[in-house]
N, C-alpha and C positions, 0 to 999 in steps of 0.2 A: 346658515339657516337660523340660527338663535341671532344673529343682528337683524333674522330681517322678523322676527319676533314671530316665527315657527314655533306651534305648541300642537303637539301630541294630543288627539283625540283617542282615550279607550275607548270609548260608545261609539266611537267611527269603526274603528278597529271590529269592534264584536257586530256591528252593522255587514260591513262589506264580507267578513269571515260567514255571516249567516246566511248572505247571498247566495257565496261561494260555494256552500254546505250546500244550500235550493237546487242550485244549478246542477250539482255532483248528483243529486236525488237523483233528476229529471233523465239527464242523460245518463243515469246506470239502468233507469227503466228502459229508455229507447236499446240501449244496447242490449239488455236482456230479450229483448221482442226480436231484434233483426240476427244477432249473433250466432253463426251458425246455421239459420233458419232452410228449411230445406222443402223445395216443390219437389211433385214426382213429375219424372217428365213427362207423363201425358197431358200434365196440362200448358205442355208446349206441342202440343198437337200431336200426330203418330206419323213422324217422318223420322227419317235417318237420324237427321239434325239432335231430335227433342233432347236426347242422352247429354250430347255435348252442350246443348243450351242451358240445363237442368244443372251441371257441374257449374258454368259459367255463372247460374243465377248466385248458386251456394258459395264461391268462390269470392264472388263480388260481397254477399252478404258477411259471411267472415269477416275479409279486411275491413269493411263499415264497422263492424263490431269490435275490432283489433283499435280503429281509431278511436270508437267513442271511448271504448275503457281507459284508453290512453289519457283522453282529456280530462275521465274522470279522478285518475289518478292524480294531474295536475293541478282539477282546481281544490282535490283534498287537501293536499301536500299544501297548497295555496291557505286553504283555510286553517289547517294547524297554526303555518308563521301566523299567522294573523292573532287567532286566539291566545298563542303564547307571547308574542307581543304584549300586546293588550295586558294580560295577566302583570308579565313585567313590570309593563308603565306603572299597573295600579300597584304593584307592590314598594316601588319606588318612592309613588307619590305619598301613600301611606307611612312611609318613614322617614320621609322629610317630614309630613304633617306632623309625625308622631313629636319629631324634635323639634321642632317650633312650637308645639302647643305646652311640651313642656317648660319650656322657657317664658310662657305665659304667664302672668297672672289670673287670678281666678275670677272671673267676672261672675258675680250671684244674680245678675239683673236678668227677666225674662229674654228669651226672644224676640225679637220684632218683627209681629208678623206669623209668629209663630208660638201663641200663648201658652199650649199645651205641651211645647215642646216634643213634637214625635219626628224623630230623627235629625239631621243637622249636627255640626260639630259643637260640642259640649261640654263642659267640664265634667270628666266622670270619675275622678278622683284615684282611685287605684286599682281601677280597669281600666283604665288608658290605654296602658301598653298593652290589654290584652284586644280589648276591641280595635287598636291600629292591625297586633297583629294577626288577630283574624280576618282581616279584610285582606289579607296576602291569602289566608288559607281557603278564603272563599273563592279568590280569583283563579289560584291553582285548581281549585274542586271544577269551577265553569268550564278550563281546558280540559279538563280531564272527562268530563262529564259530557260535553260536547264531541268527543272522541269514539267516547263510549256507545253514544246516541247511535253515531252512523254505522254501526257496526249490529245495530239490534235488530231482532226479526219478532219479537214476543211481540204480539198490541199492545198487552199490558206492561210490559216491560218498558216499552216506547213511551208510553203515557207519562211513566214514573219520572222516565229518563228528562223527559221535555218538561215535567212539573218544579224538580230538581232546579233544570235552568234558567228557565223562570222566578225562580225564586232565588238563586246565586244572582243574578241579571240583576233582580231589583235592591236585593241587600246592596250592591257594587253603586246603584246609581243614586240610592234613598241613602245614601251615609246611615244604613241601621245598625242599631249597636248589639253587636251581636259580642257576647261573655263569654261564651264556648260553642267550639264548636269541632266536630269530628262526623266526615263524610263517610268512612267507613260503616261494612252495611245497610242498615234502615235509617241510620245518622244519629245524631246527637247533637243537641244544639239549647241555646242559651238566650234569652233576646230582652234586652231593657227596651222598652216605651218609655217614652216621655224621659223627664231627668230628675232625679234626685238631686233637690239644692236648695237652699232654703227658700222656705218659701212653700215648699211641698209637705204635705200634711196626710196624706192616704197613698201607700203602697200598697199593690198585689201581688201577690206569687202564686201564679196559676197555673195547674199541673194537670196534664191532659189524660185522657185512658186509653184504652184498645187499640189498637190500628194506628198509635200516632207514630209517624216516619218522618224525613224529612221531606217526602214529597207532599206531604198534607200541612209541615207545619206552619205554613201560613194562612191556614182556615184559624186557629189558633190565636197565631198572632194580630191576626183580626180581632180576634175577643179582644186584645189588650190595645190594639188603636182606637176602637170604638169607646172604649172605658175612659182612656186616657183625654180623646176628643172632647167627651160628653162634658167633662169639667170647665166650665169657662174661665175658672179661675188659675187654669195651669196648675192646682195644686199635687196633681194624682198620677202617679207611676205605676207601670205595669210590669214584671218580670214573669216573661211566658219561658218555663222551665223543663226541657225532655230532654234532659243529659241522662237517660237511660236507655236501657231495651227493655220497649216495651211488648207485653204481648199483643199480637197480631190476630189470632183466630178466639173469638169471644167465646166460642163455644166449649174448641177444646184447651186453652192454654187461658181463657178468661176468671176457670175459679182457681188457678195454682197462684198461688202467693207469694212462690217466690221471685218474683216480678217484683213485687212491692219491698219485700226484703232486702232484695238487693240494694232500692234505689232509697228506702228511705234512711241512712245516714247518710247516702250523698246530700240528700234534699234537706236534712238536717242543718250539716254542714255549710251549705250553700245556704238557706238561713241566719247562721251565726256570722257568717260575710257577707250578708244582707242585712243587719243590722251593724256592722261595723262600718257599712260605706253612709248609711242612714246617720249613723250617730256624727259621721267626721262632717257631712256636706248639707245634712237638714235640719240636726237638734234631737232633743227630744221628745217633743211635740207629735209625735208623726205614729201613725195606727198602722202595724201590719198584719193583713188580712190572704191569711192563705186559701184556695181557692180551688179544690178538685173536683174532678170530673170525670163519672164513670172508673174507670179501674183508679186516676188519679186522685179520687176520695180514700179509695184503700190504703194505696202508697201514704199521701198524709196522716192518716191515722195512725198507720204504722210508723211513721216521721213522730207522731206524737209521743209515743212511748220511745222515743230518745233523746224527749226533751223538747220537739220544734218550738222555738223561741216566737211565736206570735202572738198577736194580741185577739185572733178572732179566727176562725174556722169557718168557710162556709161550702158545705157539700151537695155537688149540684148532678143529681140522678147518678148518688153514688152509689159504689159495690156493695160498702158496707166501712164501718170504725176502725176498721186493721183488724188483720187474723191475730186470732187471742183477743183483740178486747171487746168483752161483752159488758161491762161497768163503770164508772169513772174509776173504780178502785184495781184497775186494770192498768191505769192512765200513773205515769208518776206524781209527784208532790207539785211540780215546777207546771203541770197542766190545770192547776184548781181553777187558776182567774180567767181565762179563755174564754170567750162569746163564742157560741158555736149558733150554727144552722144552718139548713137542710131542705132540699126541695127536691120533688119526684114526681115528674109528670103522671096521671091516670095510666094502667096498663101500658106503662112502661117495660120491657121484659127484665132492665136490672132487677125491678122487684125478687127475681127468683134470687137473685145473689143475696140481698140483704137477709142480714140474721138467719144465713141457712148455713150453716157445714158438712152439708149433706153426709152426716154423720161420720165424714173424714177429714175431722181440722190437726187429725193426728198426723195425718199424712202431709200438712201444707194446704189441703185444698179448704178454701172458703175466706172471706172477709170480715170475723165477727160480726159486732151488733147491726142493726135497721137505724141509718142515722136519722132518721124520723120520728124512733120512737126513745131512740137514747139520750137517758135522763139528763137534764137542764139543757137539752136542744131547743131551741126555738124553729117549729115546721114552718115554712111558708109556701105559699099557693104556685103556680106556675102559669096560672091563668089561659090567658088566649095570646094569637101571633097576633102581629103588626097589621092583620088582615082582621082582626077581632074574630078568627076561628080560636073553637079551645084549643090545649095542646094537649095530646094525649097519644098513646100507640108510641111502635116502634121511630116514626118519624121525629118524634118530640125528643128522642132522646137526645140529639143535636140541636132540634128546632130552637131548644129554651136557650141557646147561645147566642141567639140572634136580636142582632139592634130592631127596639119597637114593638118585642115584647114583654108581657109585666114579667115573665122571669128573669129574661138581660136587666128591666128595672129593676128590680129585686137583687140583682147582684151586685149592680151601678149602688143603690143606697145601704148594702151591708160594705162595700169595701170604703165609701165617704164616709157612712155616719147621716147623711143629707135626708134627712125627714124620718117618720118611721117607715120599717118593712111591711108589706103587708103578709100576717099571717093566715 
C-alpha cells in the first residue's frame, strides 16, 4: 500500500464515521416505531383467526426490530473505529509535524497568500510543542465527543454536544493554534490568531464573560479572525483567552467575583508568557492590548492588581474595574502608564453591575468602579451596527462584537493604534 503511494485521509475517515452515525440515527428511529408494536385483533376482523393473526403481526414486528437494532449496533461500532482511527492518524501526523518543524529553521517571511497569517503551520516559538500537542487532545475530545453525541436525549444538550464538534472538526482541519486546551466540563481553551513574528506590531488578549463554554467559543474567536483579517499589513495577532470557569447564569452567579479571582492570576501569568514569546519572535516594538468583555472586563481588572503586564486596556460593556478597585490608587505602581478605555452600549443591563456592590463587596459580590467613569479612562461611543441601526438594549451587549460596527471599529483602532478612537 505505501509503494503504491496509499495515504490516509482523517477528513475521510470523520466523513464516512459521520455517515455511519446518520444512518445508526435513522434506523434507531424506524426501530423504535415497529419494535414490538402491537394491533388489537379486531382490526383483523372478528373471526376465529384475528387472535392468531394479531400475535403473528406482533411477532413479525419484533424480529424486524431485533434486526434493525442489530444493524444499528453495527454501523455504531462501525462508526467508533473510524472516529478513533482518524483520531490516531491526526495524532501521529501531529508528531511527526512536531519533529520536523523542529529541525527547521525559523523562517520571519510572511505567508504567501496568507498576509494576516490565521492558521497554517508557523513558527510559534515555544508553543510548538504545545499547539502540536493539542491537536492530539482535540482529536481525542472529537472521539469522545462524538460518542457522547449518540447517546444524548436533552435538545439542549445535543445542541452543545454537536457545537463542540463542530468546532473540534474545524480546529483539526484549519491547523488552528490552539495554547491550551482542556475538554472537561464547560471546557477551557486557549487560541492564537494570526502569528507572532517579526514584523507584527499589535497583540490582543481578549477575554470573554458570562456563558463562555466551549461550545460558544468560536463566536469569540471570531472576534480575533476578524481583527486579525482586518490588518492588511499582517501586522496583528489575536490571543482569544477562556482557560477558566466562567460563570454561566448572569443573574445569579454574574455579580460573585470569584470567578474573576480565580482566573485573574492565571490571565496574569499567561500575560508574562505572552510577552516572553513577543519579546523572543517580534521585538520590542510591539503594543499589547488587553481586551474584556462583560464579566471579562472584571476578570482583567482584577488581572490588573497583580500587575497584568500590558500596554493598554480596553473594556467593552464591562462589569466593572475588578472587585476592590474603585480608584487608580487601588491599582499598583506597575499600572500608572496603561491606556485604558471603555465602551457601553445605551441600556445595556451590565450598567446595573458597574460601580454597584450592592452593598455586599464584603461578601465577594460586585465588580468595583464604572469603567466609564474611572479616572484617566478614555469613554468611547458604541454607535450603530453595520446596518446603521444604533446599538443599544439587551441585544447590543454582543451586537458591539460584530465586524461593520463603529464599536468592533473602535476596538480594531485601540488594539492598532490605526487613526484616532472615536469618543
Amino acid at each position: 500500500m505505501t509503494a503504491a503511494g496509499y495515504r490516509v485521509a482523517p477528513a475521510r475517515l470523520d466523513t464516512v464515521a459521520g455517515e455511519s452515525g446518520s444512518r445508526a440515527e435513522a434506523l434507531s428511529t424506524a426501530q423504535s416505531a415497529v419494535d414490538g408494536e402491537k394491533v388489537p385483533a379486531t382490526a383483523f376482523g372478528q373471526v376465529s383467526a384475528s387472535a392468531a393473526a394479531a400475535k403473528t403481526f406482533e411477532k413479525t414486528m419484533t424480529e424486524l426490530g431485533g434486526k434493525l437494532g442489530s444493524h444499528v449496533t453495527r454501523l455504531r461500532t462501525i462508526q467508533s473505529g473510524l472516529t478513533a482511527s482518524a483520531a490516531g492518524y491526526r495524532r501521529a501526523d501531529a508528531q511527526v509535524a512536531a519533529m520536523y518543524r523542529a529541525l527547521l529553521p525559523e523562517d520571519p517571511l510572511p505567508r504567501a497568500g496568507n498576509p494576516a497569517g490565521i492558521g497554517g503551520a508557523a513558527d510559534t516559538g515555544a508553543w510548538a510543542p504545545a499547539i502540536a500537542g493539542n491537536r492530539g487532545k482535540v482529536a481525542d475530545a472529537l472521539t469522545a465527543e462524538r460518542s457522547r453525541l449518540a447517546a444524548l436525549t436533552d435538545g439542549d444538550e445535543i445542541a452543545r454536544s454537536r457545537a463542540r464538534i463542530k468546532l473540534y472538526e474545524d480546529i483539526l482541519a484549519n491547523d488552528r493554534q490552539i495554547l491550551k486546551f482542556d475538554p472537561a466540563g464547560n471546557g477551557r481553551i486557549v487560541e492564537l490568531v494570526g502569528h507572532i513574528e517579526p514584523g507584527t506590531r499589535n497583540v490582543g488578549l481578549f477575554v470573554p464573560g458570562v456563558n463562555t463554554q466551549m461550545a460558544n467559543f468560536d463566536a469569540y474567536a471570531g472576534l480575533g479572525r476578524s481583527l486579525v483579517a482586518a490588518d492588511p499589513a499582517g501586522r496583528t495577532a489575536v490571543v482569544v483567552w477562556a482557560d477558566g470557569v466562567f460563570p454561566q447564569n448572569p443573574v445569579a452567579q454574574g455579580p460573585d467575583a470569584g470567578y474573576a479571582q480565580t482566573m485573574a492570576p492565571d490571565l496574569k501569568n499567561f500575560a508574562d508568557d505572552l510577552r516572553g514569546e513577543i519579546a523572543s519572535h517580534a521585538g520590542s516594538d510591539v503594543t499589547l492590548t488587553a481586551i474584556g468583555h462583560s464579566y471579562g472586563g472584571a476578570t482583567v481588572g482584577l488581572a490588573e492588581t497583580h500587575g497584568l503586564d500590558v500596554d493598554r486596556v480596553l473594556h467593552v460593556e464591562s462589569a466593572g474595574m475588578g472587585h476592590g478597585v474603585w480608584s487608580p490608587a487601588d491599582l499598583p505602581p506597575s499600572q500608572a502608564g496603561i491606556q485604558r478605555f471603555s465602551m457601553t452600549a445605551p441600556l445595556d443591563p451590565i450598567v446595573l453591575a458597574q460601580g454597584n456592590a450592592w452593598g455586599l463587596e464584603w461578601t465577594g459580590i460586585g465588580h468595583g468602579a464604572d469603567p466609564d467613569v474611572f479616572p484617566g479612562v478614555t469613554e468611547l461611543e458604541t454607535g450603530h451596527d453595520a446596518a446603521g441601526s444604533p446599538l443599544w438594549g439587551v441585544s447590543s451587549h454582543n451586537d458591539v462584537l460584530k465586524p461593520g460596527s463603529e464599536s468592533w471599529t473602535n476596538i480594531y483602532r485601540v488594539l492598532t493604534g490605526g487613526g484616532s478612537v472615536q469618543p
